[in-house]
C-alpha positions in Angstrom: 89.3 124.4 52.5 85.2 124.3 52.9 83.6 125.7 49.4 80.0 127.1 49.2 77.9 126.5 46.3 75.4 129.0 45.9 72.6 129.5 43.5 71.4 132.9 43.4 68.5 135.5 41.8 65.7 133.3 44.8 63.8 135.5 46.9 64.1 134.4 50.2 60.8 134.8 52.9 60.8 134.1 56.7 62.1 134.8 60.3 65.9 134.7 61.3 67.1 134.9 64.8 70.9 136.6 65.2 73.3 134.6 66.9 74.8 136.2 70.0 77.4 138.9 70.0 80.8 137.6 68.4 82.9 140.8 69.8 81.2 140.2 73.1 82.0 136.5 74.0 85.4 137.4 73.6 85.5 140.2 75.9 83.2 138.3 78.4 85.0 134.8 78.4 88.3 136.3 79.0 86.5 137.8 82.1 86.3 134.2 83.8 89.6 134.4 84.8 89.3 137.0 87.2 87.6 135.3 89.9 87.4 131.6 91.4 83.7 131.3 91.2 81.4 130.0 89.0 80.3 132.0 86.4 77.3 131.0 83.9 76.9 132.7 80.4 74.1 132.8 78.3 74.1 133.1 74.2 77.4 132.3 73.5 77.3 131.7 69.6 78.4 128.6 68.7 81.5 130.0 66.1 84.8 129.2 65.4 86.6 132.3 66.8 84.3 131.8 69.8 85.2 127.7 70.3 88.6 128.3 69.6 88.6 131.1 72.7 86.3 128.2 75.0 89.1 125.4 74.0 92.1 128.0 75.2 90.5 128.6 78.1 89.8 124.7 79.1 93.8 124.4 78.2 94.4 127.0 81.2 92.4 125.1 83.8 89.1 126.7 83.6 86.6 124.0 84.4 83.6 124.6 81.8 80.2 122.7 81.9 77.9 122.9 78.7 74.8 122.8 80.3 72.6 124.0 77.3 73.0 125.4 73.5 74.7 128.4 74.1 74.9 128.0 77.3 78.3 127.4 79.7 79.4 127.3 83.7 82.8 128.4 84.0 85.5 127.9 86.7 88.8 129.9 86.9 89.7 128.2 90.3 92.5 126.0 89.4 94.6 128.2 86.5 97.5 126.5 85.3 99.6 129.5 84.6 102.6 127.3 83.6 100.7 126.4 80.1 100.8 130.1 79.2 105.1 129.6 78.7 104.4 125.9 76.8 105.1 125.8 72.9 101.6 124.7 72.7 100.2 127.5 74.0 102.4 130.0 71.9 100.6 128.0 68.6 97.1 128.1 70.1 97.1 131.9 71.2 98.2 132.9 67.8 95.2 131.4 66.0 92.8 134.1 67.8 93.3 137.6 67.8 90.4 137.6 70.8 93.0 136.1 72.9 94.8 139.0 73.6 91.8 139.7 76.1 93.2 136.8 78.5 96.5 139.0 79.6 94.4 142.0 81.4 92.5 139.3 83.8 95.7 137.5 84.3 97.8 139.9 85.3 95.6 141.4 87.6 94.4 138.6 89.6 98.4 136.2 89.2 100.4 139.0 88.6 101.5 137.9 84.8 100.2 137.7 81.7 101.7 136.5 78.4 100.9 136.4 74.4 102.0 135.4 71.2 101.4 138.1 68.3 97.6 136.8 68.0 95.6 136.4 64.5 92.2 137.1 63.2 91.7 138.7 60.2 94.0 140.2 57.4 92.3 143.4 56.8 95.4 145.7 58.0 97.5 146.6 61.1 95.4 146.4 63.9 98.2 147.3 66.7 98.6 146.0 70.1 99.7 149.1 72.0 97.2 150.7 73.4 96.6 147.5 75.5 99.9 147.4 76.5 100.4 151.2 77.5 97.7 151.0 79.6 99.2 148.1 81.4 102.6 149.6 81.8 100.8 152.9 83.3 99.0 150.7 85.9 102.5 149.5 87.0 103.0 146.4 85.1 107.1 145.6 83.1 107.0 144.8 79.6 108.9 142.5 78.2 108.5 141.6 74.0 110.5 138.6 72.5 111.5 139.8 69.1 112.2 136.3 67.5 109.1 134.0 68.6 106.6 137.6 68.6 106.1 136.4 72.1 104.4 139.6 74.8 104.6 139.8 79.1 103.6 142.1 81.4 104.3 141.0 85.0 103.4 143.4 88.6 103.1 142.5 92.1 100.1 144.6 92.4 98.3 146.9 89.9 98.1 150.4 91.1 95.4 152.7 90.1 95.8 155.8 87.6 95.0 158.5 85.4 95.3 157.4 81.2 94.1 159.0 78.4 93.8 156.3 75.4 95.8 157.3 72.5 92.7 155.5 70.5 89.1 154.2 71.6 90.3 150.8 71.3 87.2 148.4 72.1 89.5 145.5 73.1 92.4 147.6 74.5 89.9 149.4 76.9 88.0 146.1 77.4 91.9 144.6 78.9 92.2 147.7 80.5 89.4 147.4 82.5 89.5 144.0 83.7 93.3 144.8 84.8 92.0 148.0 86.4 88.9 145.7 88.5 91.3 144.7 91.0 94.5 147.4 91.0 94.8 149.2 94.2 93.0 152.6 93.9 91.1 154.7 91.2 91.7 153.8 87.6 90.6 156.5 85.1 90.1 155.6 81.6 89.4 158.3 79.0 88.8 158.4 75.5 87.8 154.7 76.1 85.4 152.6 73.6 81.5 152.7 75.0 80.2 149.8 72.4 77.5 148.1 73.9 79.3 145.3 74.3 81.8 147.0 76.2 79.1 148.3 78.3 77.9 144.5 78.7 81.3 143.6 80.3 81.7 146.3 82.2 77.7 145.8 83.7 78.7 142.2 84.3 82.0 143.4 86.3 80.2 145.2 88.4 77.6 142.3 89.3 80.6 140.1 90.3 81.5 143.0 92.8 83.7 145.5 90.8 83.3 149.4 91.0 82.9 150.6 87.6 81.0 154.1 86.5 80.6 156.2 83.4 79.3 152.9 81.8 78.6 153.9 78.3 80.3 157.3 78.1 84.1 157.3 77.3 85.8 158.1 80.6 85.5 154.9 82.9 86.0 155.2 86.5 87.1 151.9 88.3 87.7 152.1 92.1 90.0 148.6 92.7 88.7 146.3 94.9 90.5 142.9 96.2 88.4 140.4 94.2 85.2 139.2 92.4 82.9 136.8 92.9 80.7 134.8 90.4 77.3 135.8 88.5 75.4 135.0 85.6 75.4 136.8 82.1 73.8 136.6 78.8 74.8 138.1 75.3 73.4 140.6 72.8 72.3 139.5 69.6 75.1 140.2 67.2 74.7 143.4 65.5 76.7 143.1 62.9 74.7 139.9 62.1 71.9 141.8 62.5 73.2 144.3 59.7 74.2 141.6 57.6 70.4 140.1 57.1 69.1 143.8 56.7 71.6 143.5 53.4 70.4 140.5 52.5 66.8 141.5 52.3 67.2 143.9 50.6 69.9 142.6 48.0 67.5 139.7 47.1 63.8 141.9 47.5 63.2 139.7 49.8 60.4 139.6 53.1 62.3 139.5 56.2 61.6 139.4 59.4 64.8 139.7 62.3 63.6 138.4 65.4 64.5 139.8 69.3 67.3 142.3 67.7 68.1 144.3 71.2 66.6 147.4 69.1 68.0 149.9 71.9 71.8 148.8 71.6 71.8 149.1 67.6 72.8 152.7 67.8 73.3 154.4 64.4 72.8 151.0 62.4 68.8 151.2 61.0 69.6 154.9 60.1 72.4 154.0 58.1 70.4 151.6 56.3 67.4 153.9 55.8 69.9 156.5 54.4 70.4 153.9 51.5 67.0 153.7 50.8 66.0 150.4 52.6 62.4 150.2 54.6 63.4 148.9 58.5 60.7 148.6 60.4 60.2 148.5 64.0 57.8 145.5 65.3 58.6 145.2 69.4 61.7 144.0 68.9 62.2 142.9 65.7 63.0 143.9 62.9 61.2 143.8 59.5 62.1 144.7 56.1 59.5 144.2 53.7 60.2 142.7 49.8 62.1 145.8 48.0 60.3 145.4 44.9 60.9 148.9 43.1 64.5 148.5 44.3 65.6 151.1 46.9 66.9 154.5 46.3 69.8 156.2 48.1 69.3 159.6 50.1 71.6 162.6 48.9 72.5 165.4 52.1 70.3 168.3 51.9 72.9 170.4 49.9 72.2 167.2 47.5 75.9 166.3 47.6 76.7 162.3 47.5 76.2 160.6 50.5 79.2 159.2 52.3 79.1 155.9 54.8 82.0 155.9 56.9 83.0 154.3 60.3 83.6 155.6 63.2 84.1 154.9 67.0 80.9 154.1 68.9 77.9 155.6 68.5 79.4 155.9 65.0 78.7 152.9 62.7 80.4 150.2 62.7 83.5 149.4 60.4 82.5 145.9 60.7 79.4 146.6 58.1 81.2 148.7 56.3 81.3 145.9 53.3 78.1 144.9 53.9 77.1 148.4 53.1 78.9 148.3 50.1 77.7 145.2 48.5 74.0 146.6 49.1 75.1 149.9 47.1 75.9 147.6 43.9 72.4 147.6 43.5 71.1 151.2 44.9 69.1 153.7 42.7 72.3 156.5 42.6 75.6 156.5 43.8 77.4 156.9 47.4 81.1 156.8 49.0 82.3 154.3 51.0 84.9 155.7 53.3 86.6 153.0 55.6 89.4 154.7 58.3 90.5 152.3 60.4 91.4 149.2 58.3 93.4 149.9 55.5 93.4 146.7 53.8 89.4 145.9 54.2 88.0 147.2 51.1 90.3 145.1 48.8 87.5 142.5 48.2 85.8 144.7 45.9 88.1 143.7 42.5 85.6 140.7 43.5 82.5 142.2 43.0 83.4 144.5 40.1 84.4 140.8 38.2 80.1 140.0 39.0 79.7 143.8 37.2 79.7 145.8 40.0 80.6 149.6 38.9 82.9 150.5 41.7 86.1 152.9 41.7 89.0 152.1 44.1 89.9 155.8 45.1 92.6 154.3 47.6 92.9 151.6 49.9 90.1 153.8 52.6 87.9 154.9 50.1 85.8 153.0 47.3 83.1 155.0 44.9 79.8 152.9 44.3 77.7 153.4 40.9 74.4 151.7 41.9 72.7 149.2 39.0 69.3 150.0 41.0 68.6 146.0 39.2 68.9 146.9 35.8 71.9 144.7 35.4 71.9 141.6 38.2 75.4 140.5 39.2 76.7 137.8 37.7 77.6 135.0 39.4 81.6 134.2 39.7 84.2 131.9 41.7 85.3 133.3 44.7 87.8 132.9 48.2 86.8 134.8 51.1 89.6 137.5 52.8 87.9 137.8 56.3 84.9 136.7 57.8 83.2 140.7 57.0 83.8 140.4 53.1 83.1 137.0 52.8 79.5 137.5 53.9 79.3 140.1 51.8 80.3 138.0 48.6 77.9 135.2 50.3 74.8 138.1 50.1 76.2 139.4 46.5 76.2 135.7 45.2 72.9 135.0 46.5 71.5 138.0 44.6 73.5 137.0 41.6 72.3 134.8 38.6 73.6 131.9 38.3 75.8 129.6 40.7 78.5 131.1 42.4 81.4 129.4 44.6 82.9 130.9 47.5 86.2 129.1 48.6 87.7 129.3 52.5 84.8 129.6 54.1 86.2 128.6 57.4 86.4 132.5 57.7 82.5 132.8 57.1 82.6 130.1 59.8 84.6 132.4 62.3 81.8 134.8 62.6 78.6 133.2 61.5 76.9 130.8 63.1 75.6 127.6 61.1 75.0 130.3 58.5 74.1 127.7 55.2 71.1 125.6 57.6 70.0 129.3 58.5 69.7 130.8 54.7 68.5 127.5 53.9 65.8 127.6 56.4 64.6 131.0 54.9 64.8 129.6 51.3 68.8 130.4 50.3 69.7 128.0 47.7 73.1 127.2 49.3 75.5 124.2 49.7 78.4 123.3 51.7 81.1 120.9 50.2 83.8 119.8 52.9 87.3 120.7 52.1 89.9 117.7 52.6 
């Protein structure tokens, strides 16, 4: 288990690029499989969750050329299907919960896909259905191994329909559609996520010869067609990462400037941010947030009622910054609620930041209550494990502000989601070690 050591209260000064889009790659590798051509992809961030998604496909047959940093070729025209019924594959799908986005493409263009139950983060149920009621209403038979957790859908041929999403699942409609490219007929998906990323797939789909429209709203229309062909693609910056070095800049009054951030596809994200009294400036495409000397002070609603952050389905805010929001509070001039709906086990990393001195009240496992220190009292700096990869960054931005040296344990989950992250703080002054676990 891989330990940070980190030695906070340093102002930190410079220019950090965001990786590319975590959530994205795993939607757009999985797309690979549904055609024999090449396909070439751009950005890819070089991250666990991502690698572990590039090795799974290799396994399968997918010929893949690294022909750059960040850069791939892939080749779906030689799948070995019989690898998705080995033992090994029944351990290696279970490590990633992205893999779930390899049935969709499979089915449609072999006729079967299968899963184990996959992984990712503990932060809550995070249920499976919706992918699989929308492949059962394009025609496919479900079958679910009870003693090994073990998923199939198999169908001749997809047929189109009507299906109204019981929730705007970003990976469920992301399956959806890639099964729905090549069904015979009109697919219609409503209530379906419109993330950007989504919207990226769905763009790149239709380069390789699909008929998708409504891109971006929340009914998709997909007219089948018989097969794709190859293209080229390159990621968004990650927003979430994006988010997370707003936090930091602020957290540590530092001068920071967030280089080619894809300003148009943030949505709601630099409002939220100015709504807790952080300065986010607009330079082309960057980002800067200038050194938060005074501190920052959180707005009240006009009725001058607390402010509430909560998440919500795009172009609501993301539940993914949810704890990077409330890390930054802990330091805020007032007080705000942080109300997080659709993980009920994410906000359990706080009894972490109230041992540094945080003042925050638990309401319930959706709600937390945050008393802000506006830098009177500094956090102090503490021993740590990280949950998921979303809280530990956020104990990796409240140790950094923190005096004294902190230690954050299992940081392989950091490592899931953030790209080379110590080099990169280190490069804009972090005070920050990595010690190999055994």
């Amino acid at each position: 288990m891989g330990t940070f050591i980190i030695e906070g209260g340093h102002q930190l000064k410079g220019k950090i690029q965001p990786q590319g889009a975590k959530n994205e790659a795993l939607q757009i590798l999985c797309a690979v499989l549904l055609t024999a051509e090449e396909i070439t992809i751009n950005n890819i961030p070089d991250i666990v969750d991502v690698n572990k998604l590039i090795a799974l496909l290799k396994k399968l047959g997918v010929k893949i050329n690294k022909i750059a940093k960040g850069s791939y070729t892939f080749k779906a025209d030689e799948v070995n299907l019989k690898y998705l019924e080995s033992a090994e594959f029944k351990e290696d799908g279970r490590g990633l919960r992205g893999s779930i986005m390899i049935v969709g493409p499979l089915l449609a263009r072999f006729g079967k896909g299968y899963i184990p139950k996959p992984g990712g983060d503990k932060i809550g149920r995070r249920r499976l259905d919706t992918h699989f009621e929308g492949f059962i209403n394009l025609g496919a038979k479900f079958r679910y191994n009870k003693e090994d957790y073990f998923y199939g859908v198999e169908a001749d041929r997809l047929k189109g329909t009507y299906m109204l999403l019981d929730e705007a699942s970003v990976t469920g409609t992301a399956n959806i559609v890639m099964a729905a490219v090549l069904a015979e007929g009109t697919t219609t998906i409503y209530n379906a996520a419109c993330e950007p990323y989504l919207q990226q797939l769905c763009k790149m789909l239709n380069r390789m010869g699909a008929k998708i429209s409504g891109v971006g709203s929340n009914m998709l229309i997909i007219e089948g067609v018989d097969k794709l062909g190859g293209t080229q693609h390159r990621m968004l910056p990650d927003m979430i990462e994006i988010g997370s070095w707003i936090g930091l800049a602020a957290m540590t009054k530092s001068e920071l400037t967030i280089t080619n951030v894809s300003w148009d596809d943030l949505g709601q994200i630099p409002n939220v941010f100015r709504k807790l009294g952080i300065t986010v400036e607009r330079q082309g495409d960057d980002i800067h947030i200038p050194a938060h000397t005074d501190g920052y002070e959180i707005q009240s609603y006009i009725d001058g009622s607390i402010l509430t952050v909560a998440d919500a389905p795009w172009p609501g805010f993301t539940p993914d910054l949810l704890s990077i929001v409330l890390v930054i509070l802990t330091q805020a001039r007032g007080s705000a609620l942080v109300h997080q709906k659709m993980f009920e086990s994410r906000l359990f990393f706080v009894d972490k930041l109230i041992d540094m001195g945080a003042k925050i009240i638990l309401c319930d496992p959706h709600r937390a209550t945050v008393i802000g220190h506006d830098f009177k009292s500094q956090l102090k700096a503490t021993t740590m494990t990280s949950p998921d990869i979303r809280a530990g960054v956020s104990l990796l931005i409240a140790a950094l502000s923190a005096k004294g040296t902190s230690t954050i344990h299992n940081i392989e989950q950091i490592d899931r989601g953030y790209e080379n992250i110590d080099e990169r703080l280190r490069a804009i002054g972090a005070k920050i070690t990595r010690i190999s676990g055994n």
